[in-house]
C-alpha positions in Angstrom: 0.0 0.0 0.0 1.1 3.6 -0.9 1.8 6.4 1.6 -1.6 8.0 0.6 -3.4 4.7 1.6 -1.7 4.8 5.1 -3.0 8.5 5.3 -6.0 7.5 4.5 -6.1 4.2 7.0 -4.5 5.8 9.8 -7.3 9.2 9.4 -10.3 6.8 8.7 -9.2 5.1 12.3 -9.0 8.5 13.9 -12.5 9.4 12.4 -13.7 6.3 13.9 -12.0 6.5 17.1 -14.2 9.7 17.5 -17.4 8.7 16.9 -17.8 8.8 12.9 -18.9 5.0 12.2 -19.2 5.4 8.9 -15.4 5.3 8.6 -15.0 1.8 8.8 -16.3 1.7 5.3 -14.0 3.9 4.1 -11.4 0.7 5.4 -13.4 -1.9 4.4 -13.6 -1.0 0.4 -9.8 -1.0 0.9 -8.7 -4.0 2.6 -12.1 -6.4 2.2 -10.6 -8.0 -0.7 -7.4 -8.3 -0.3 -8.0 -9.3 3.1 -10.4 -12.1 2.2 -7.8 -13.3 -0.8 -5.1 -13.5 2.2 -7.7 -15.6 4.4 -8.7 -18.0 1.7 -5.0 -18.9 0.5 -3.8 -18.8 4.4 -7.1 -21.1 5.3 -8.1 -23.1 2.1 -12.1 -22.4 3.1 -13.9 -19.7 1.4 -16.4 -19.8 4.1 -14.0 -19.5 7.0 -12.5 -16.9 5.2 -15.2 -14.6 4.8 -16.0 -15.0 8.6 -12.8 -14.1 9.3 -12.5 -11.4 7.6 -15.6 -9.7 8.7 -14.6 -10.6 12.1 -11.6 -9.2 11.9 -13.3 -5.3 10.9 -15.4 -6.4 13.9 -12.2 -6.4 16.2 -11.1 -3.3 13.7 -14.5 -1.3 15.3 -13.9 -3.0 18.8 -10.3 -1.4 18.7 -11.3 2.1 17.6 -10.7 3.6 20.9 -7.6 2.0 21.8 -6.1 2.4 18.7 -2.5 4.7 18.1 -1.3 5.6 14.8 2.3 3.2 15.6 3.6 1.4 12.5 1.9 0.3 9.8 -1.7 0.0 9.5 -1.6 -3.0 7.3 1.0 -4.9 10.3 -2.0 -3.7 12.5 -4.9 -5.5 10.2 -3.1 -8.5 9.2 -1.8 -9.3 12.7 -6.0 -9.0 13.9 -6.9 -11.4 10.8 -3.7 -13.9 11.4 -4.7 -14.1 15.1 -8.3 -15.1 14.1 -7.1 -17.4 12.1 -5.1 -19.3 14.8 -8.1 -19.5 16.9 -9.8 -20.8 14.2 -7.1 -23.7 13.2 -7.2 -24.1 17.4 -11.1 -24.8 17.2 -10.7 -27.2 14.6 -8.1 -29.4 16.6 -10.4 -29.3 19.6 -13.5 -30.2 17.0 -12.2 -32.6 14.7 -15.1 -34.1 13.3 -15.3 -30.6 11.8 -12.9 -30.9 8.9 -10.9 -27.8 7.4 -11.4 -29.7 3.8 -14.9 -28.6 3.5 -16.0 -28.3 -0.5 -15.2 -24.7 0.2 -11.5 -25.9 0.6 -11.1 -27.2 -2.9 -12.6 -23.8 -4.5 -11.2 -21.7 -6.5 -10.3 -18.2 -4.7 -10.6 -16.5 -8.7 -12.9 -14.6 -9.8 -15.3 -16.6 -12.6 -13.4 -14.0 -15.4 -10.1 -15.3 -14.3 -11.0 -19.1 -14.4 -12.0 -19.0 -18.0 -9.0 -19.2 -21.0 -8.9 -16.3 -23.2 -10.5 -17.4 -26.5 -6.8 -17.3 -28.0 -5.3 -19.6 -25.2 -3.9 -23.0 -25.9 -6.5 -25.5 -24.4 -3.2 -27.7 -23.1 -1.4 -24.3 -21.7 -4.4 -23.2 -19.9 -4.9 -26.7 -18.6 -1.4 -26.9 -17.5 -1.4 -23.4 -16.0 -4.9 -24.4 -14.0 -2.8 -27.7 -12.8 0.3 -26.3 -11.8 -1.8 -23.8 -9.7 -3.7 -26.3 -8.5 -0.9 -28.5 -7.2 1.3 -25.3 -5.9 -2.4 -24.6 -3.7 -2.6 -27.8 -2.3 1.5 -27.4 -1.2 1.4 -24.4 0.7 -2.0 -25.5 2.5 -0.2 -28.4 3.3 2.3 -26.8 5.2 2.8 -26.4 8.8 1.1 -23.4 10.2 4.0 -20.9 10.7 5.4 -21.7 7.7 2.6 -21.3 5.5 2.4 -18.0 7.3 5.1 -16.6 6.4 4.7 -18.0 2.8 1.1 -16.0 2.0 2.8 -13.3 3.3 5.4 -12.8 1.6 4.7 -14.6 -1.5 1.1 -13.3 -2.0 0.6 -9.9 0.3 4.5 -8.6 -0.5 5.2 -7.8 3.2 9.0 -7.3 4.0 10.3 -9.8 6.9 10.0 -7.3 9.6 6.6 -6.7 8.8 5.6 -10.8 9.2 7.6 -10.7 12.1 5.6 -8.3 13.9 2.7 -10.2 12.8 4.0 -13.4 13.7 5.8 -12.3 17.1 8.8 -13.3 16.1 12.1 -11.9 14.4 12.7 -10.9 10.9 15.4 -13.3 11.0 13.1 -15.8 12.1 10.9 -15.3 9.6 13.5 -15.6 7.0 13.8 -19.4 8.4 10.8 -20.1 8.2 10.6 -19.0 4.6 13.8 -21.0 3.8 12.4 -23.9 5.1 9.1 -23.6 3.5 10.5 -22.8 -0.1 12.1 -26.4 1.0 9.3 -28.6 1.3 7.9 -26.9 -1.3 10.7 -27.5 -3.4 10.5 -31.3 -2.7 6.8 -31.9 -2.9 6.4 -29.9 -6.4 9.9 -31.2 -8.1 8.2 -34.2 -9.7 5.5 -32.1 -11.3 8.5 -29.2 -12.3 10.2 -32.4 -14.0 7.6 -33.4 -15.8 6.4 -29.9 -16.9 10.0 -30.0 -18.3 9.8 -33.2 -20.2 6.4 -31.9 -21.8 7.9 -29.1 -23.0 11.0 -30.4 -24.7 8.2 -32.5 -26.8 
């Protein structure tokens, strides 16, 4: 986010802190998406996702009064929505006949428009390109909690180290561990699929 969207943020919290409600819309239409994206790719349920994210404007609100314009206001958000989705992964241990791998789980966080291959797209390229996202999906979800963490994160929200840690509660050196290690196991899991995309190609 730009310095103009931090303005914006950090007087749209002020606004609300003293009374004018209506300023959590103003932060909603910024961050709902984006937000929601994070939540879905850090979760794997669309559901949960959406619940989480309007939850977390719901602790945004609850905050208004206690909040002070220190650091970032997108550390501030995403720490709120990671936190609720701890609890959440901490329910789901304590209630496991509820399974995380609901239909939602499988879904495809895209819009409609960006499922579809242009009508000029190669049938096998789009296929391939739908697959390899698949499989890359089903990798990070599949990693341990911290990790996968630090990988959305990073990978998909472009936050620096420092910014994760103070998210994650941890150190920016930390963090780059854990991204080490995750870039690992992806590594491993995805190399057979990277080989054969290889093979295919040299056909």
């Amino acid at each position: 986010m730009s310095a103009d969207s931090h303005d914006a943020d950090i007087s749209a919290m002020r606004r609300l802190r003293d009374g004018e409600d209506l300023a959590l819309n103003e932060i909603m239409e910024r961050w709902q998406r984006r937000l929601t994206s994070y939540l879905l790719r850090y979760l794997g349920n669309e559901t949960a996702a959406l619940d989480l994210a309007e939850e977390t404007f719901v602790r945004v609100y609850q905050s208004r009064s206690k909040f002070q314009p220190r650091g970032e206001f997108s550390t501030w958000l995403f720490a709120i929505a990671t936190n609720l989705a701890r609890q959440h992964f901490r329910w789901l241990k304590r209630h496991p006949a509820i399974s995380i791998d609901s239909p939602e789980a499988g879904g495809d966080e895209r819009p409609l428009g960006d499922r579809l291959p242009a009508n000029d797209a190669n049938p096998r390229d789009a296929a391939e390109k739908d697959e390899r996202a698949k499989l890359v999906k089903e990798a990070v979800l599949a990693l341990p909690h911290d990790l996968r963490e630090a990988v959305v994160l990073f990978e998909y929200e472009d936050l620096s180290h420092e910014q994760i840690g103070k998210i994650a509660g941890c150190s920016p050196k930390a963090v780059e561990t854990r991204l080490y290690r995750a870039r690992q196991i992806l590594r491993e899991k995805l190399q057979h699929y990277l080989a054969e995309t290889d093979d295919r190609a040299c056909l």
